[in-house]
C-alpha positions as CSV (number, residue, x, y, z in Angstrom):
1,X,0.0,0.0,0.0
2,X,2.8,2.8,1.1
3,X,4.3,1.7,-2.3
4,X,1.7,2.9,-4.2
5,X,0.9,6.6,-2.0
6,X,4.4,6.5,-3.0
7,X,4.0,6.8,-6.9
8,X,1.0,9.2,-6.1
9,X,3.2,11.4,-4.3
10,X,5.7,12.0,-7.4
11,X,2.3,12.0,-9.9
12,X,0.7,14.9,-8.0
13,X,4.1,16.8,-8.1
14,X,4.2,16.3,-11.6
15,X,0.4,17.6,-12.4
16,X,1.3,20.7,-10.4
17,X,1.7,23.0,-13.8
18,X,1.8,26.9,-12.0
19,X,4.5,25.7,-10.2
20,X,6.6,24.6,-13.4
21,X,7.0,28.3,-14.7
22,X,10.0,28.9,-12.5
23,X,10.5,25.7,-11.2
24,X,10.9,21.8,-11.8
25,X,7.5,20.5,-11.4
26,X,8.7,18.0,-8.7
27,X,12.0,17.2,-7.0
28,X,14.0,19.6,-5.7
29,X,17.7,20.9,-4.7
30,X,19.5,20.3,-1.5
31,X,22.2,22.9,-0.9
32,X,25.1,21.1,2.0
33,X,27.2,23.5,3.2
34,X,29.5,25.2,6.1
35,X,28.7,27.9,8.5
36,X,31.7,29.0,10.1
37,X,33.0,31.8,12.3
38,X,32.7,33.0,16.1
39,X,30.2,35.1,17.8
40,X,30.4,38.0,15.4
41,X,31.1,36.1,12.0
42,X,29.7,34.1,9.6
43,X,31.3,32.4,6.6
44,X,29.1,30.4,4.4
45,X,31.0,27.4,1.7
46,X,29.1,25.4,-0.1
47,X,30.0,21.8,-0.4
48,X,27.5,20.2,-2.6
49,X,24.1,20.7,-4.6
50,X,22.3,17.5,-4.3
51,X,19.0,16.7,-6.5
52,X,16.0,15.3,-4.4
53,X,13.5,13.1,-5.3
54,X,10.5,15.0,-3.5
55,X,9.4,18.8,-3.2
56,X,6.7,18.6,-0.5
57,X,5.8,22.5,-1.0
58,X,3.1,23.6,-3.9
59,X,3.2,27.5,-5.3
60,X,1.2,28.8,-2.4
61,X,3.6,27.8,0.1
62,X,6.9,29.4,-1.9
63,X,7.1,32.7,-0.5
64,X,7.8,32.2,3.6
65,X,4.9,35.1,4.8
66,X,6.2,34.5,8.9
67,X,9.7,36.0,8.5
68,X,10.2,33.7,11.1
69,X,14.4,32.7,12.0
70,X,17.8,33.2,12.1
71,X,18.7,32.5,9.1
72,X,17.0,33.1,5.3
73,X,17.1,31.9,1.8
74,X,15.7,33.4,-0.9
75,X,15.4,32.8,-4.4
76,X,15.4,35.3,-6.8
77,X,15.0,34.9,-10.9
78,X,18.4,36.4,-11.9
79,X,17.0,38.6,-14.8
80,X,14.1,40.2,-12.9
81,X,15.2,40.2,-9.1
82,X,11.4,38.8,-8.6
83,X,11.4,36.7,-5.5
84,X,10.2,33.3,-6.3
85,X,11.0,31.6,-3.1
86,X,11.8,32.4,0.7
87,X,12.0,30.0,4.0
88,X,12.8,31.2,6.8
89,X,15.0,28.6,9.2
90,X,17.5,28.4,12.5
91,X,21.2,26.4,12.7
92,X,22.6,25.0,15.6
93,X,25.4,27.5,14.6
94,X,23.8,30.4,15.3
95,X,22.8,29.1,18.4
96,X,27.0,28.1,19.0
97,X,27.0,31.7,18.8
98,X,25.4,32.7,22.0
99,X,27.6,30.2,24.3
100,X,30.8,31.0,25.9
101,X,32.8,28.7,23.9
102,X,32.1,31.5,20.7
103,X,33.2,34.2,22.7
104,X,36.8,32.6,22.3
105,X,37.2,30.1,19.1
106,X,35.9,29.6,15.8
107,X,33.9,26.5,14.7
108,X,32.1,25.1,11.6
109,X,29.0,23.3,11.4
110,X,27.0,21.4,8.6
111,X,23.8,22.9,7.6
112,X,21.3,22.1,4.6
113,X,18.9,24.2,2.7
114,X,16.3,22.9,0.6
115,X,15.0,24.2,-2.4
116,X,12.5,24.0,-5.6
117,X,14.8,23.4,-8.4
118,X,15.2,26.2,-10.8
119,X,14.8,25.8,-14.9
120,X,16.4,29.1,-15.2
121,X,18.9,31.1,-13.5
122,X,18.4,32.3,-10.0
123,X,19.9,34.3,-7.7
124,X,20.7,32.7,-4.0
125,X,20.6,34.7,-0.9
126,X,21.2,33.9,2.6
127,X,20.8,36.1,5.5
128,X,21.0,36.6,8.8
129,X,19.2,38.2,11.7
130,X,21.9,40.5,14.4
131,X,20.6,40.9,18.1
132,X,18.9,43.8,16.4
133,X,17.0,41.7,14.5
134,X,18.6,43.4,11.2
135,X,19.1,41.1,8.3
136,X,22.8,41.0,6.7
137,X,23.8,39.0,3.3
138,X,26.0,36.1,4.6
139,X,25.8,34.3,1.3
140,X,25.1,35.2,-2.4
141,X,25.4,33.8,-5.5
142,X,24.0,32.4,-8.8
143,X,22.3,28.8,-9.9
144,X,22.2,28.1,-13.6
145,X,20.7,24.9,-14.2
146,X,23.1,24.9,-17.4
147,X,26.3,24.5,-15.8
148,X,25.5,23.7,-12.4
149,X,27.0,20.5,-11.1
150,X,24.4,18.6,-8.7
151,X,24.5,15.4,-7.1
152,X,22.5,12.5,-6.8
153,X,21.4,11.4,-3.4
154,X,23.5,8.4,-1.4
155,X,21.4,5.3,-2.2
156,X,19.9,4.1,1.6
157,X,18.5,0.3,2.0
158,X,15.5,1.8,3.8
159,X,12.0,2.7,2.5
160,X,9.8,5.1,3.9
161,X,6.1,3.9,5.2
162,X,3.3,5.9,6.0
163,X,1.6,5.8,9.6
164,X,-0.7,8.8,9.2
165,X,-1.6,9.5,5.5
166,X,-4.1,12.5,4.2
167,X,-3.0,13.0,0.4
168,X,-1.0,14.6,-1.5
169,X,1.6,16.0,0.1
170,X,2.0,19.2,-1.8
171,X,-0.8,20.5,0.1
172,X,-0.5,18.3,3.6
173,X,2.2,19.0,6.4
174,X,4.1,16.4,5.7
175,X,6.5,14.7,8.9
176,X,9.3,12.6,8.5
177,X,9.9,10.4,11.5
178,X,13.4,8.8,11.5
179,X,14.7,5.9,13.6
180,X,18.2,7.0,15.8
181,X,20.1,4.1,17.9
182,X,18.0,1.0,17.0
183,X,19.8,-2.0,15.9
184,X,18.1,-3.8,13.1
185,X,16.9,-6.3,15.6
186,X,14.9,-3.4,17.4
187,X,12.8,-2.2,14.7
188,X,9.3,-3.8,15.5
189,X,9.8,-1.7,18.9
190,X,10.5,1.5,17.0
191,X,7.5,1.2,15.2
192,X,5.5,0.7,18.5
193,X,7.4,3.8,19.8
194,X,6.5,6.0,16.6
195,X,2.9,4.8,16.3
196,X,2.5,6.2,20.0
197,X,4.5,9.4,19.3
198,X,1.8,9.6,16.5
199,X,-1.0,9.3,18.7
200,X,0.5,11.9,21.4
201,X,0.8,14.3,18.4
202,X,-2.6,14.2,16.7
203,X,-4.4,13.9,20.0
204,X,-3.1,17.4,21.1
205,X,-4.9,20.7,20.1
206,X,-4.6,22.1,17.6
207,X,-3.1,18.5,15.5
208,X,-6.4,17.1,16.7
209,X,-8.3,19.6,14.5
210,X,-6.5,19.5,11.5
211,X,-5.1,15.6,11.3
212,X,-6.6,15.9,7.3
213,X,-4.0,18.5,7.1
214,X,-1.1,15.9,8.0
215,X,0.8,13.1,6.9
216,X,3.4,11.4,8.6
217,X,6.1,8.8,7.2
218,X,8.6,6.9,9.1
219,X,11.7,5.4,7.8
220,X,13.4,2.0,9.3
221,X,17.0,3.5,9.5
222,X,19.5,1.0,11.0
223,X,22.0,2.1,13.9
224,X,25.1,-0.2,14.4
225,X,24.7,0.1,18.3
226,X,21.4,0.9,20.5
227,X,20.8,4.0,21.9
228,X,22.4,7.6,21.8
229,X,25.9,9.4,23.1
230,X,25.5,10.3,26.7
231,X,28.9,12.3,27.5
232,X,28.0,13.0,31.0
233,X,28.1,9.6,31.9
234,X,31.0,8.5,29.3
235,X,28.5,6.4,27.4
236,X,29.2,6.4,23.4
237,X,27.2,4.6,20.8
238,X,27.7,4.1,16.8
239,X,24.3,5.1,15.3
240,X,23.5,6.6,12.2
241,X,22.8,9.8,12.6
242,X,25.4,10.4,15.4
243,X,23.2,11.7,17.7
244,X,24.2,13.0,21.4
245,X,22.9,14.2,25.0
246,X,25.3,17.2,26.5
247,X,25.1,19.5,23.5
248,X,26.4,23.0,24.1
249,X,27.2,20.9,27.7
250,X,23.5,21.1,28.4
251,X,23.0,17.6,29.6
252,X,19.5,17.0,28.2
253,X,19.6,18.7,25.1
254,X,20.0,16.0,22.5
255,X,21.0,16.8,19.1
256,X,23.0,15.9,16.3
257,X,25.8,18.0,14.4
258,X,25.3,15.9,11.3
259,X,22.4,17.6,9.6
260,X,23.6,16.0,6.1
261,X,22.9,12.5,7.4
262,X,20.0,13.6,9.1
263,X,19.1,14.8,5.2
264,X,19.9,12.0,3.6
265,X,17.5,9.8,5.2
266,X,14.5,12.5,5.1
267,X,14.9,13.1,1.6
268,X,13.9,9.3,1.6
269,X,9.9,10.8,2.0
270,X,8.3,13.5,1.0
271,X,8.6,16.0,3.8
272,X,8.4,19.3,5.5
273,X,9.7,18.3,9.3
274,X,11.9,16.0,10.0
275,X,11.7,14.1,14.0
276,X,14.5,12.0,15.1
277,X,13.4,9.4,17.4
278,X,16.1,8.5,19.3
279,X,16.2,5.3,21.2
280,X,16.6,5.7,24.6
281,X,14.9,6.1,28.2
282,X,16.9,9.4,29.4
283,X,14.5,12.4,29.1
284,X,15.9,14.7,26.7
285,X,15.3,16.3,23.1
286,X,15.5,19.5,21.4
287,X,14.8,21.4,18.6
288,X,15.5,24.6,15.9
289,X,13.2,26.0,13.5
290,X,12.8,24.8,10.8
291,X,15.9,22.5,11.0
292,X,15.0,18.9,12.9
293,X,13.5,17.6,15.9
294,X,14.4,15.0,18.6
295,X,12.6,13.1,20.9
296,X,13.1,10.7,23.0
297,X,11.6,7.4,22.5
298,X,11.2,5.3,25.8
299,X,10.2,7.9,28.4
300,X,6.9,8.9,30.1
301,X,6.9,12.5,29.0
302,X,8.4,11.0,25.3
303,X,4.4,12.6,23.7
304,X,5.1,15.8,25.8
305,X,8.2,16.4,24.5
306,X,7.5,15.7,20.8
307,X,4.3,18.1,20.9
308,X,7.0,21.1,22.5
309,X,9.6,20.6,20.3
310,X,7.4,20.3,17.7
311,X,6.5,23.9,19.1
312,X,9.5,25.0,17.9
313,X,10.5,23.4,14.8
314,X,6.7,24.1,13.0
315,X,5.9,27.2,14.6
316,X,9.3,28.8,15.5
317,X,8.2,29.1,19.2
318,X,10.4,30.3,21.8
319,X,10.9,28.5,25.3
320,X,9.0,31.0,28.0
321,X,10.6,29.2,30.7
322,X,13.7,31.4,32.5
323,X,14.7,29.2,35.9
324,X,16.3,26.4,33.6
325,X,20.3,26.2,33.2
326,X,20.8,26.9,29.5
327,X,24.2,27.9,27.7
328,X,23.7,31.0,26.2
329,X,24.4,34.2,27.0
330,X,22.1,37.2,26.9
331,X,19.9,35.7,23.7
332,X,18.4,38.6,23.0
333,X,18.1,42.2,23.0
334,X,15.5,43.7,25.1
335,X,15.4,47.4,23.0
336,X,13.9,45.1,20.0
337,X,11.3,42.5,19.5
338,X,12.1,38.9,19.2
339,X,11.6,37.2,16.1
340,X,9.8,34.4,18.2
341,X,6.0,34.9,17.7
342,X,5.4,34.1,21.4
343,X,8.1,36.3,23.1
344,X,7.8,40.3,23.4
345,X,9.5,43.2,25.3
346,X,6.6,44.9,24.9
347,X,9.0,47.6,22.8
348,X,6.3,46.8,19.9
349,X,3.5,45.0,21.5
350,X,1.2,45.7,18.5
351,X,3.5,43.5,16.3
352,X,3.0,40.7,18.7
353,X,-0.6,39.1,20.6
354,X,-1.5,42.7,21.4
355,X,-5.2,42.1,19.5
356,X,-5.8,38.9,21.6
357,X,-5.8,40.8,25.0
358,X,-8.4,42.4,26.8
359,X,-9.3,45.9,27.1
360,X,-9.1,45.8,30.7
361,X,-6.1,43.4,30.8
362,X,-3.3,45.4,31.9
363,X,0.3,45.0,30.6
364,X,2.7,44.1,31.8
365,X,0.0,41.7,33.3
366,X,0.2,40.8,36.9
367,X,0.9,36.8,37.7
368,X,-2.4,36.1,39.9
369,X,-5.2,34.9,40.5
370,X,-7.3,37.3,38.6
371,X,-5.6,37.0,34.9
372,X,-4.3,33.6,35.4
373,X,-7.2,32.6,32.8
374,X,-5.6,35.7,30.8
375,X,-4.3,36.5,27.2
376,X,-1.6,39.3,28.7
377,X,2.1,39.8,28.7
378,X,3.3,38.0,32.1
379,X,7.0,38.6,32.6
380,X,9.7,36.1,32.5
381,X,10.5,34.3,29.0
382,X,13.3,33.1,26.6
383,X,15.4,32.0,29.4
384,X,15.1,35.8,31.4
385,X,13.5,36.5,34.0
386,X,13.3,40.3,33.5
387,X,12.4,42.2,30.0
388,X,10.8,39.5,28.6
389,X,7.4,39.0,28.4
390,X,4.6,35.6,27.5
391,X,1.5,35.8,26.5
392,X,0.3,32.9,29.4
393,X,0.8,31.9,33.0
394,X,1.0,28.0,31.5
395,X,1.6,26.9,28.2
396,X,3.2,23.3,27.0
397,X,6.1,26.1,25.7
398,X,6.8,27.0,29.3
399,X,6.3,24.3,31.5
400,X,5.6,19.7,31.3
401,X,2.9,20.9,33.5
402,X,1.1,22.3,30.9
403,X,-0.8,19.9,28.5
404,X,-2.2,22.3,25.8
405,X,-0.6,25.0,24.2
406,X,-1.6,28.6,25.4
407,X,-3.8,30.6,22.6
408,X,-1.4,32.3,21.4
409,X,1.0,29.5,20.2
410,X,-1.9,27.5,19.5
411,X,-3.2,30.7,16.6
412,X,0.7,30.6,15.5
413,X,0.5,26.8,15.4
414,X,-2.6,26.9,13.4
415,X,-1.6,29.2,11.2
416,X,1.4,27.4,10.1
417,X,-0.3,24.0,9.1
418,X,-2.8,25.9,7.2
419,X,0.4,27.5,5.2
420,X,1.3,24.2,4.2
421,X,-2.3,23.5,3.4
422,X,-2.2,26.1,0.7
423,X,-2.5,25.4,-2.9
């Protein structure tokens, strides 16, 4: 059956025509390449432009209307300047660049961008947000589908199956669940583990009100050793996406620095976020926007953790917890507005949730008993306790006490699975 969803996927790509004036009418082009530098630079080198089978996106999801991220690519036809597409993302670099460690040495990391493949020649340009939230070009350059030389993906012995199937995925939010740290012996349990992250997920407002909106695929990928790297207690593992707890020395956050990998198996399925299940007990996980999630697989908060990372990686939410240990040092800038839809410092509420709050609500909004059933601007967010406001007392973005989404990251939630709705 996944077999032939399969071969519907690449047929509805192909009868996509508005999307073939400026673009391939299905596959697209994965861009690998550096990000290097310390906490004020950025070098971009690209390594390699690989050819994808799949372009999940249809022409009314090209141009990224969030502005969303750290980072963004456009595409721009090289004769006209007329943008043709935009996404909006975040790196594990950029977040490298808040921590101590940048303060003192340089560092590279892998990052990938995907695009719709050109059939003329386009114009490339990456940017980047300062504190300030000012873009800069990091990267620019031209893509002629003449002379350009692309590669073909790495052929993987693993097929991608659907667990949660709507249609065509040029108009579905398409997820991409891959298996971290289970042998080949193990895989029966990950699909157990995956079918109840799929449950957690769809079960949660607002999933629950939009599961014809969604597709998810899982892909059987095989891990030498079981489990994940756990530095803090010495542990190490061989698995195939090289995934570890400890990063940035924050014991729990569990991430990998080999996005290309990561890449390579996704581009197995059509898809628009990619989850890394990793196989272990330890509660940990993480996430960037736009970029990959983790989750652990074999812990009683494993749905809770999914559903807030997932927070992140869809909607580009900020954490609105401050009392945790995290590694970076003053985030943000409190004379500008975040770029994280559920985050203000009130320097231009009326960008922000302002329209959701009462009249009578006053802001900053006192934590008590009387708004605590509020749309306000409670202080304490993004990891500080002062100049930084949320829009709720509770919220699954601040707290694992929390089992819904506030209503303001719900709305941002919403609003982004609808995006990928659009035809």
């Amino acid at each position: 059956m996944h077999k032939q969803k399969l071969i519907a996927v690449i047929l509805f790509s192909v009868l996509n025509i508005a999307q073939g004036q400026y673009f391939k009418q299905n596959g697209g082009l994965r861009f690998d390449f550096n990000l290097c530098g310390d906490k004020d630079t950025t070098i971009i080198t690209i390594n390699k432009i690989i050819q994808e089978p799949f372009n999940s996106r249809s022409t009314g999801q090209f141009i990224d209307t969030f502005d969303y991220g750290t980072f963004r690519i456009d595409v721009a036809d090289s004769s006209t300047g007329q943008l043709l597409y935009s996404q909006g993302f975040g790196t594990l670099f950029d977040e490298w660049q808040t921590t101590a460690e940048a303060q003192t040495i340089d560092r590279c990391f892998i990052h990938c961008c995907k695009i719709p493949e050109p059939v003329h020649p386009a114009k490339i340009t990456i940017r980047q947000r300062g504190k300030t939230q000012q873009y800069k070009i990091v990267f620019h350059d031209f893509f002629n589908p003449a002379t350009a030389h692309l590669s073909k993906p790495i052929p993987l012995p693993f097929e991608p199956v659907p667990v949660w199937y709507s249609g065509d995925p040029n108009i579905k939010l398409d997820f991409v669940l891959l298996a971290e740290g289970y042998k080949k012996n193990e895989m029966k349990k990950f699909r157990k583990d995956i079918k109840g992250l799929t449950i957690d997920l769809l079960s949660r407002p607002p999933f629950n009100h939009h599961r014809e909106h969604i597709n998810i695929w899982y892909v059987s990928s095989i891990s030498e050793e079981s489990g994940t790297d756990e530095p803090a207690k010495n542990k190490w593992r061989n698995t195939i996406m090289d995934t570890r707890f400890s990063t940035f020395n924050t014991e729990r956050y569990l991430m990998t620095d080999r996005y290309d990998k990561v890449c390579d198996l996704a581009a197995l399925a059509p898809y628009d976020q990619i989850v890394i299940v990793v196989n272990t007990s330890e509660y940990g996980g993480g996430a960037i926007y736009n970029f990959y999630s983790t989750v652990n697989s074999r812990n009683r908060s494993s749905g809770h953790v999914l559903v807030h990372e997932t927070g992140h990686c869809l909607g580009g939410l900020g954490d609105e917890y401050y009392t945790s240990e995290v590694p970076y040092l003053n985030p943000y800038d409190t004379l500008c507005e975040p770029w994280e839809p559920n985050l203000t410092t009130l320097v231009d509420f009326g960008r922000k949730w302002k329209s959701m709050v009462n009249d009578s609500t006053p802001i900053p909004t006192p934590l008590n008993q009387q708004y605590i059933e509020q749309t306000g601007a409670f202080e304490g967010g993004g990891y500080m306790a002062k100049g930084m406001f949320r829009s709720a007392p509770l919220c699954i973005m601040f707290s694992n006490a929390a089992t819904t989404f506030c209503p303001v990251c719900h709305s941002v939630l919403k609003k982004k699975i609808l995006f990928y709705t659009k035809k």
